[in-house]
ZADO-1210 file (C-alpha; in nm, 4 decimals, padded with zeros to 6 digits):
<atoms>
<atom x="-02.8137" y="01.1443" z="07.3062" code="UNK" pos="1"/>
<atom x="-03.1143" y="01.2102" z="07.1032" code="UNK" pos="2"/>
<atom x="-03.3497" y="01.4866" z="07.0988" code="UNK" pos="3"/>
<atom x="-03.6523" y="01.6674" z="06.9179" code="UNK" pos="4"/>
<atom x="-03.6699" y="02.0327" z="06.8332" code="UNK" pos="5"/>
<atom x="-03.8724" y="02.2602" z="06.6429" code="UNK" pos="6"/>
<atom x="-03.7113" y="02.3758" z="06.3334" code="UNK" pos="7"/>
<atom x="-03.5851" y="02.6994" z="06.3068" code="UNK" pos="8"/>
<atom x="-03.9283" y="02.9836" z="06.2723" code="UNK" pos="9"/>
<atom x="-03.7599" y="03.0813" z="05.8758" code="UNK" pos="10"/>
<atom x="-03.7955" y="02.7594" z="05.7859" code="UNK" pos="11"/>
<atom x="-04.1442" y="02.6917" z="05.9637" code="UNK" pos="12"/>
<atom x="-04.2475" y="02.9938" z="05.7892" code="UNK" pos="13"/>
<atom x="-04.1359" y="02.8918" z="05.4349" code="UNK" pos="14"/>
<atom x="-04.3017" y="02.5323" z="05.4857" code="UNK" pos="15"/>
<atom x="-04.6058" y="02.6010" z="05.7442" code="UNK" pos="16"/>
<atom x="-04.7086" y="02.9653" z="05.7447" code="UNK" pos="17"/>
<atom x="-04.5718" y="03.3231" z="05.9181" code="UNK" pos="18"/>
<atom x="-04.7792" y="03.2042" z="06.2557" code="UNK" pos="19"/>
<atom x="-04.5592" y="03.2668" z="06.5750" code="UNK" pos="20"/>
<atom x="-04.8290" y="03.1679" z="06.7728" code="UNK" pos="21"/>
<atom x="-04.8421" y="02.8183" z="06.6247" code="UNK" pos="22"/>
<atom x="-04.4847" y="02.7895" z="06.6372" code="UNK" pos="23"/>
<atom x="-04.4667" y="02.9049" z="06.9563" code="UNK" pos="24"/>
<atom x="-04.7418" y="02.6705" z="07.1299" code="UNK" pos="25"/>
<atom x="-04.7337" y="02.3581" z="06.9381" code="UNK" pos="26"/>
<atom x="-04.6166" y="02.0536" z="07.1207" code="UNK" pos="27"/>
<atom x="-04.3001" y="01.8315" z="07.0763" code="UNK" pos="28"/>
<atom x="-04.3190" y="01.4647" z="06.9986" code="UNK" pos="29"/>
<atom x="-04.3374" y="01.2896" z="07.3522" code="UNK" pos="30"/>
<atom x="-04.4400" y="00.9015" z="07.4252" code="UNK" pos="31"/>
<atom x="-04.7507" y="00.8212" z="07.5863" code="UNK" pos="32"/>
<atom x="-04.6212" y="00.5710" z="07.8832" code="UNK" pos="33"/>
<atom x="-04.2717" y="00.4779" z="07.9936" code="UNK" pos="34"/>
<atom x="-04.3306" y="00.1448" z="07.8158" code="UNK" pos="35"/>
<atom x="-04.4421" y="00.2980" z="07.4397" code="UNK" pos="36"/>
<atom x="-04.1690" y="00.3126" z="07.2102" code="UNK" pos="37"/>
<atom x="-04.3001" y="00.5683" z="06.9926" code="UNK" pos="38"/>
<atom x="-04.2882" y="00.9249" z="07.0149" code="UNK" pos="39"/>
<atom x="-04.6257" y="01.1097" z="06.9044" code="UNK" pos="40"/>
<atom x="-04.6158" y="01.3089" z="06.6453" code="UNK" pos="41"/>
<atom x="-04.8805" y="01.5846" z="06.6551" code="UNK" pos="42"/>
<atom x="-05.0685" y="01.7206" z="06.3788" code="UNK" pos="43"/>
<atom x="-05.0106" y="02.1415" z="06.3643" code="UNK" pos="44"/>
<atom x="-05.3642" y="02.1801" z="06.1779" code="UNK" pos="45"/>
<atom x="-05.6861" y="02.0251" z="06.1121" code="UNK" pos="46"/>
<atom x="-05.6532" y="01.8308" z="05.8099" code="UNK" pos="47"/>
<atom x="-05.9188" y="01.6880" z="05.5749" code="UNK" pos="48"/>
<atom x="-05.8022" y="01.3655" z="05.3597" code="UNK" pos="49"/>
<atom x="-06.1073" y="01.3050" z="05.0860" code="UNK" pos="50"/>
<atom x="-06.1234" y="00.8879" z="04.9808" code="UNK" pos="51"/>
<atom x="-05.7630" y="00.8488" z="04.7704" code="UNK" pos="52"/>
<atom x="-05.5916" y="01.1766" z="04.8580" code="UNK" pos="53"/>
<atom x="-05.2555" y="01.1752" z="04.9237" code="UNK" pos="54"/>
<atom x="-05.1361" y="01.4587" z="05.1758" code="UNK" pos="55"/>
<atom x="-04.7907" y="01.5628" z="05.2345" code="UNK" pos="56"/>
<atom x="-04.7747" y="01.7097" z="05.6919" code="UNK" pos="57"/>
<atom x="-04.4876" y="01.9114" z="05.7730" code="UNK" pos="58"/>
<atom x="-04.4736" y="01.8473" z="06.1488" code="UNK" pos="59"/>
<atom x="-04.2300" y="02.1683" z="06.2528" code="UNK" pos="60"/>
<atom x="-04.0180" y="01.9200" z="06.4143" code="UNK" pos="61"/>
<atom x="-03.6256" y="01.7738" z="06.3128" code="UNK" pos="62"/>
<atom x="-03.4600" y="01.5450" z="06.5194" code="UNK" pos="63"/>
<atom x="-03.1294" y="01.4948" z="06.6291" code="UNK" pos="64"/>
<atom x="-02.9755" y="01.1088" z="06.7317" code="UNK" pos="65"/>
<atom x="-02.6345" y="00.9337" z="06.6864" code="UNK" pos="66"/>
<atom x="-02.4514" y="00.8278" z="06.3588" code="UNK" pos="67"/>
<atom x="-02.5667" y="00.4549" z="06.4308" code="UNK" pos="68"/>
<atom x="-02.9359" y="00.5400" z="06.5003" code="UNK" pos="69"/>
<atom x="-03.1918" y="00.6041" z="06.2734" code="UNK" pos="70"/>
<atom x="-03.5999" y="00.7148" z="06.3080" code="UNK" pos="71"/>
<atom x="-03.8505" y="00.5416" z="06.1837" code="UNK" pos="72"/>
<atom x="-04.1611" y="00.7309" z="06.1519" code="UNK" pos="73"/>
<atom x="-04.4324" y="00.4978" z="06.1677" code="UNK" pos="74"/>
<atom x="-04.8339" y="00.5528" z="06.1095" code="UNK" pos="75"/>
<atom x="-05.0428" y="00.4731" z="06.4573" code="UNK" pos="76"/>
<atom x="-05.2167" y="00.1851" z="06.4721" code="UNK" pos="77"/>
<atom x="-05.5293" y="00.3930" z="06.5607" code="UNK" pos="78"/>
<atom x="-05.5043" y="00.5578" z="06.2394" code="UNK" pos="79"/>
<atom x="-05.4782" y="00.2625" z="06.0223" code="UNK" pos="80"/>
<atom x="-05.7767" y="00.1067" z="06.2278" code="UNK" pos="81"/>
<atom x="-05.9812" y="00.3559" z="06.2507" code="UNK" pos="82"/>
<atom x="-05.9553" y="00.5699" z="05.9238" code="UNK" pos="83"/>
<atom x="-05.7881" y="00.3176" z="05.6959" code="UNK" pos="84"/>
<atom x="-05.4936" y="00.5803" z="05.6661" code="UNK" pos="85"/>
<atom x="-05.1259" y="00.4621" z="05.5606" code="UNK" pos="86"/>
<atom x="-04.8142" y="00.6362" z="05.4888" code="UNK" pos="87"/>
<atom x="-04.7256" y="00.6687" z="05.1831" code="UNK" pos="88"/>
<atom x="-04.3112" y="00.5211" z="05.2100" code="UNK" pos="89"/>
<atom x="-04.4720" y="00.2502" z="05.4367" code="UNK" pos="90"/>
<atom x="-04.2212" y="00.3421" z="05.6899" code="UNK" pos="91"/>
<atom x="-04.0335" y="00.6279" z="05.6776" code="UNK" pos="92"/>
<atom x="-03.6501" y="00.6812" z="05.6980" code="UNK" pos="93"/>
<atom x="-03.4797" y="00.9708" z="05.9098" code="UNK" pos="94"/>
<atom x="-03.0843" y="00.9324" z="05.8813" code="UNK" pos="95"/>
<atom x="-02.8516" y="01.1323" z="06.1251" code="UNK" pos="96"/>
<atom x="-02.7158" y="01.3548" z="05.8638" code="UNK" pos="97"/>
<atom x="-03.0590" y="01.5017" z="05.7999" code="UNK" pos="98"/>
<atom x="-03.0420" y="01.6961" z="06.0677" code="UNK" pos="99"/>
<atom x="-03.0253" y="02.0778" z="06.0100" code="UNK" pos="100"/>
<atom x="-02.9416" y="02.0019" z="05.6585" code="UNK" pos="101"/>
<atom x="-02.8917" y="02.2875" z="05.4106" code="UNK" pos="102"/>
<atom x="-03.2363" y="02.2994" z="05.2136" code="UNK" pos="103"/>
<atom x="-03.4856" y="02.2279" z="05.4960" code="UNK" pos="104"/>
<atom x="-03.3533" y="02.2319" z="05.8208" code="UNK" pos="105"/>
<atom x="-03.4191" y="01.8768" z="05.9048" code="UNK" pos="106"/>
<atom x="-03.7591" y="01.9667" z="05.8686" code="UNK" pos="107"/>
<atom x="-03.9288" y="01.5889" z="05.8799" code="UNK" pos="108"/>
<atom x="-04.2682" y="01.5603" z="05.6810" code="UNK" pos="109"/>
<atom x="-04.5193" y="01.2895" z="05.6669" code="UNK" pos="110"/>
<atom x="-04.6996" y="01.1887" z="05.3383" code="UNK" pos="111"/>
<atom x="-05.0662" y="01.0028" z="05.4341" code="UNK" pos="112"/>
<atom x="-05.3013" y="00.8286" z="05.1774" code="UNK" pos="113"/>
<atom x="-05.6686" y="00.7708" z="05.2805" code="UNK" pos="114"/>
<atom x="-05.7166" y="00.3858" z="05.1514" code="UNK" pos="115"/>
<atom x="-06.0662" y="00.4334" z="05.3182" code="UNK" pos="116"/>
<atom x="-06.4115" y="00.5775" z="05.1359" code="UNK" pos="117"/>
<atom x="-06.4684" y="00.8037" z="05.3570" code="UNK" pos="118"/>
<atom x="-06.3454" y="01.1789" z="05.4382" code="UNK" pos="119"/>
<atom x="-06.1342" y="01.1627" z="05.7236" code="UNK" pos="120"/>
<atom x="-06.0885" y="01.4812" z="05.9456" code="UNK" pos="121"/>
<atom x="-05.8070" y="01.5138" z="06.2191" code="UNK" pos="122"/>
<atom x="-05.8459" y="01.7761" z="06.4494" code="UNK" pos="123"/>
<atom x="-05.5170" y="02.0077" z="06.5252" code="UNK" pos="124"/>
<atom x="-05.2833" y="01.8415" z="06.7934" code="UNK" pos="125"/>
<atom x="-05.3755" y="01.4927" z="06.7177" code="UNK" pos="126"/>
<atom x="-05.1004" y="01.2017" z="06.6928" code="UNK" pos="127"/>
<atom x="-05.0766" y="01.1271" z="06.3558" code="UNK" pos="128"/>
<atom x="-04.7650" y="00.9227" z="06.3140" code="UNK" pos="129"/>
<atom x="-04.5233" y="00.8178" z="06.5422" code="UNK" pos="130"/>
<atom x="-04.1293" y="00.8214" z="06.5912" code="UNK" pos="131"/>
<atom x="-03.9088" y="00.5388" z="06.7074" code="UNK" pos="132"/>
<atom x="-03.5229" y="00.5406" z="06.7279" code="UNK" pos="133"/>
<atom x="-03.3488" y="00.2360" z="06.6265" code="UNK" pos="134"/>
<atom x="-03.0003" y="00.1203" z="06.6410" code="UNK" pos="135"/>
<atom x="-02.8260" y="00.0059" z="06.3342" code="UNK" pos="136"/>
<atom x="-02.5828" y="-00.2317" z="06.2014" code="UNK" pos="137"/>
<atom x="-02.3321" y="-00.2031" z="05.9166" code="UNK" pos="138"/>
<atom x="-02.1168" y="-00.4797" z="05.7363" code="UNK" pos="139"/>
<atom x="-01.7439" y="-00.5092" z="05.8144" code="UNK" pos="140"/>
<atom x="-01.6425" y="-00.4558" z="05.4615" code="UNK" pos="141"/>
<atom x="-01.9120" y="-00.0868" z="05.4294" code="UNK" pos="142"/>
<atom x="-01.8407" y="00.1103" z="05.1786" code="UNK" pos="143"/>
<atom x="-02.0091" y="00.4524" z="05.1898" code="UNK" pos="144"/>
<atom x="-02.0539" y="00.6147" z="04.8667" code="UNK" pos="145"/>
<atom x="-01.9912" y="00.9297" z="04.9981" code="UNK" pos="146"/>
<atom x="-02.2314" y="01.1534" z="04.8207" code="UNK" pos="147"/>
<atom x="-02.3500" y="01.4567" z="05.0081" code="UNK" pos="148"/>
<atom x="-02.7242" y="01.4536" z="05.1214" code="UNK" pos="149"/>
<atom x="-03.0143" y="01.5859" z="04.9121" code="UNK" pos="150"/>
<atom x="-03.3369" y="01.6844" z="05.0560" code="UNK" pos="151"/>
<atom x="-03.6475" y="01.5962" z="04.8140" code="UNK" pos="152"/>
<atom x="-03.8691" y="01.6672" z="05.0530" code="UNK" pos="153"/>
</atoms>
């Protein structure tokens, strides 16, 4: 089973602003067809990205998937095409046990870099980035380290 959810409204209001409104209406990640394999993820605000910038998103979102699964949160194409936009990991890396963690909530965030020369502007509720859940593979002699997980988000 796997699942999106908004994060809990303290921590939306720590990372995103005191607006029940926004938290209340804004939209969950969802896929456009039932052959896309990403989930949209929508943008909670206009945003403005000058030529360079480098913008961290919260999204208001955490996500919750098996042990042997992990999201990949991957920039849309259109976005790359269009506005020569990239995030900043590449492709980013959700693990299970970030889920409701201690500092944040599970809280994912997107960081986008404007490669292009222009300004870009994205309108509120726009698909920005999207998620895809993967099965994954580990070695027969894995060895976890065991650490506990740290949020440097």
């Amino acid at each position: 089973m796997r699942y999106f959810e908004k994060i809990k409204f303290e921590q939306f209001s720590k990372d995103i602003g005191d607006d029940i409104s926004l938290y209340n209406s804004f939209e969950l990640p969802m896929r456009d067809s039932k052959f896309t394999a990403g989930y949209d993820i929508f943008l909670l605000k206009d945003l403005e990205i000058k030529p360079g910038e480098i913008v961290k998103i919260p999204t208001g979102i955490k996500s919750y998937f098996q042990s042997d699964e992990v999201l990949l949160i991957v920039l849309r194409s259109s976005m790359g095409f269009k506005y020569n936009l990239r995030v900043v990991n590449q492709i980013g890396i959700i693990d299970a046990d970030y889920y409701e963690n201690e500092s944040n909530d599970g809280h994912i965030f997107i960081k986008i870099q404007n490669e292009g020369k222009d300004t870009v502007f994205l309108k509120s509720g726009e698909a920005i980035v999207q998620g895809i859940f993967i099965k994954y593979l580990i070695t027969k002699d894995d060895k976890v380290l065991g650490l506990e997980r740290l949020s440097d988000y």
